[in-house]
N, C-alpha and C positions, 0 to 999 in steps of 0.2 A: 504494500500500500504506500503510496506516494504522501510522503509527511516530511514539512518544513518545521525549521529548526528555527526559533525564535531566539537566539542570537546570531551577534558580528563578532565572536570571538574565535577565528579559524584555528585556535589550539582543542578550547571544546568540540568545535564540530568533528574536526578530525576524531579528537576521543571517541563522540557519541556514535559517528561513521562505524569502529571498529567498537564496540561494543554492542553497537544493533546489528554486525553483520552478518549473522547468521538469523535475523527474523525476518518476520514476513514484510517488515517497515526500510521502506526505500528512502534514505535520510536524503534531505537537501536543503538549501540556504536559499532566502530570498534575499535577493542584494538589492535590495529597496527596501528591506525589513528597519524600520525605523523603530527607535528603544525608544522605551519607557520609562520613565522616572518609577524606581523600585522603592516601596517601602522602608521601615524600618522594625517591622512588627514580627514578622515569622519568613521562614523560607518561602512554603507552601503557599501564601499569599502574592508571592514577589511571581512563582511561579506561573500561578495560572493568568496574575494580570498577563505575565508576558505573553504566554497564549493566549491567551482572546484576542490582547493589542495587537497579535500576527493574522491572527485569523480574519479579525475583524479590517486588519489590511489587504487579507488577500480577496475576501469578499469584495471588498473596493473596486476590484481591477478582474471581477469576474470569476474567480478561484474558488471554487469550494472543495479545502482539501483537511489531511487532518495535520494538525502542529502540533510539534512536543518544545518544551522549555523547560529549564529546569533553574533553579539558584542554589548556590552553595557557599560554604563561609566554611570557615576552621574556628571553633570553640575552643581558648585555653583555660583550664582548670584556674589557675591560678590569678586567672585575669577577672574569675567570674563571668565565664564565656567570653568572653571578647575575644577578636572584633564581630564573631556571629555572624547576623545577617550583612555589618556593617563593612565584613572584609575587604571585598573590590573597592571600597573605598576610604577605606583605613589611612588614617594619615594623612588625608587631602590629594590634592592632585598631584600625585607623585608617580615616580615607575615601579614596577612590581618588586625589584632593587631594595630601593629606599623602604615600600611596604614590610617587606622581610628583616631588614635592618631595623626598621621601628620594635617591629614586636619582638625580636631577641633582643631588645635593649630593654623594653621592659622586662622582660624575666630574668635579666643577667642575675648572675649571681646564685640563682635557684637551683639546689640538685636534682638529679635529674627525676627523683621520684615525688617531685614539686612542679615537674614542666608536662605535666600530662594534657595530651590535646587531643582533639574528635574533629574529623572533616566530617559535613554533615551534608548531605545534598535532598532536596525535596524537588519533582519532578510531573510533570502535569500532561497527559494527552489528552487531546480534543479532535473527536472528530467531526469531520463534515457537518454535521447533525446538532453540534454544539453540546453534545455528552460529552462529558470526560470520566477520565481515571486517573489517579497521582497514587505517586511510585515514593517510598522514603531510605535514604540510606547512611551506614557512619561506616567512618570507619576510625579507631581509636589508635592512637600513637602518644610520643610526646616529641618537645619540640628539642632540636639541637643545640649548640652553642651557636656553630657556623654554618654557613650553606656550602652542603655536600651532594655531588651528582649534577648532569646538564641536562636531562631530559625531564620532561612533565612541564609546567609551566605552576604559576601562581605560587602560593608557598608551599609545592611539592621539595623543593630544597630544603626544608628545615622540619617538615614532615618527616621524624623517624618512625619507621614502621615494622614494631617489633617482630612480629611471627618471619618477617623477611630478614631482620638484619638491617637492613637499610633506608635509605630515605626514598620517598616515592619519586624522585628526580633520580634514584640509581638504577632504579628499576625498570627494565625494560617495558616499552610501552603493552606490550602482552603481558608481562606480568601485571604490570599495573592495573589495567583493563579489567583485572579478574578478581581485584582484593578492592577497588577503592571504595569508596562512598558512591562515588555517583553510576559503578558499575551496582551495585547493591540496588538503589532507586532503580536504574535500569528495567532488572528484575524482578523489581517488584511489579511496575506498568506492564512486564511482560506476562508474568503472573495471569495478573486483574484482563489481559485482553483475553487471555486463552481461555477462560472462562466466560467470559461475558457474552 
């Protein structure tokens, strides 16, 4: 089934590409997909606005297809979740760099069984029809000193991911695909259609 992806962030799409590529859902990007101003309340909120706001664009222009969106933040223990929903935007308008370096500077100093973190992704399909289903997922680590690893994007660098050993930026894009959070959410929507 032919379903747009209500983001412009080509590291997610790519992810969500290989993480749906064994389903029946043919991912794609509308490059006229225009964002939304995301909350600051829950994932699951951020999500489905994003879907509708896709959908209700592509009805615009005659499309009636299904879209999947998803939001996702990293919860640190120690922070009292933060930055949460607020992550992509953590620190102002900075690059993902400085984002990363902001929040190992608040924990400096913290051992490591004080720096416990949760990537958390909530996830929303909508079909044609304007029913949906949302997908939710974690995955639990804590966070490093330094940024270790070049792959993954966001604060996959300072994501250490204990059952692996390593940070989700060392990890191979299949490996990752298959432990993160937003592959969890995945499966969960995949779940909820196989039934439905």
């Amino acid at each position: 089934m032919k379903t747009y992806v209500a983001t412009k962030n080509a590291d997610k799409l790519r992810e969500l590409r290989a993480i749906f590529a064994r389903s029946a859902l043919e991912l794609d990007a509308n490059p006229k997909y225009r964002d939304v101003e995301e909350g600051d309340t829950n994932y699951a909120d951020n999500a489905k606005l994003k879907a509708r706001a896709l959908s209700a664009q592509l009805r615009e222009v005659g499309i009636g297809a299904a879209v999947l969106a998803d939001d996702s933040g990293i919860e640190v223990d120690a922070l009292d979740g933060r930055p949460g929903v607020l992550s992509a935007r953590y620190a102002g308008d900075v690059s993902w760099p400085e984002r990363r370096a902001q929040l190992l500077r608040e924990v400096r100093g913290l051992p490591a069984d004080r720096r416990g973190c949760k990537f958390v992704c909530a996830m929303a399909f909508i079909y044609p029809d304007g029913s949906f289903v949302e997908g939710y997922g974690e995955a639990e680590g804590r966070l490093t000193t330094q940024e270790c690893g070049k792959n993954g994007f966001g604060y996959d660098p300072i994501f250490f991911y204990p059952p692996a050993g390593k940070t989700f930026a060392e990890l191979s894009e299949h490996e990752k695909n298959h432990v993160s959070h937003r592959y969890h959410a995945a499966q969960s929507v995949l779940d909820k259609l196989a039934n439905a």
